[in-house]
N, C-alpha and C positions, 0 to 999 in steps of 0.2 A: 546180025547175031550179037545181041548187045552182052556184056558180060557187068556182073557190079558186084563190084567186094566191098565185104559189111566187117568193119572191126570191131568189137566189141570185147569187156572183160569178160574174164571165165563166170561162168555161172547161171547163166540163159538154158531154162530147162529144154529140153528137145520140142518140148512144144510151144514154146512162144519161140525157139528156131524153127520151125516150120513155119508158125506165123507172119518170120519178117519174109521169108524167100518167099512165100506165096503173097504177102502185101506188094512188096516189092516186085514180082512179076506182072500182080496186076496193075499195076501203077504204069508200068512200061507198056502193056498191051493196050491198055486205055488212053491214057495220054498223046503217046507216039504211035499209035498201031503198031507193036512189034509182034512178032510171031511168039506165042507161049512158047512151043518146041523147040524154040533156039534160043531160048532168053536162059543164062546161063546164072545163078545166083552162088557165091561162094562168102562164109562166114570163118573166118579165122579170133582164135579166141586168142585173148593174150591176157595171160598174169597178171596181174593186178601189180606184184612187181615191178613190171617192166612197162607200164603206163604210166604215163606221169601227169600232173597238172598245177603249173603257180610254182614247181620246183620242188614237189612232192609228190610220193608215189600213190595209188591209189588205195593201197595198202593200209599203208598212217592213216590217210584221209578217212578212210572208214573206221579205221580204230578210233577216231578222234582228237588224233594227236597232232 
């Protein structure tokens, strides 16, 4: 029963999240033969806030600052 969490910032519209969970389950039944019905995909969104990169938040980065 594999499970795989996908971190990503907010803002991924519902369909390209549908996108990665079903890319990603195929990727796992393909590769590894695992069972679709039990291949568990979970995406957690996080603020842009509260990611950071290089010592800044994702925030600035996109503002350009």
């Amino acid at each position: 029963m594999p499970y795989v969490n996908i971190r990503i910032t907010k803002g991924a519209t519902r369909e390209e999240k549908e996108k990665l969970i079903e890319g990603v389950t195929d990727l796992l039944v393909d590769v590894l033969n695992k069972n679709r019905a039990t291949t568990f995909v979970v995406i957690d969104e996080v603020d842009t806030d509260n990611w950071g990169v290089g010592g800044r938040s994702i925030t600035e980065i996109r503002k350009g600052k």
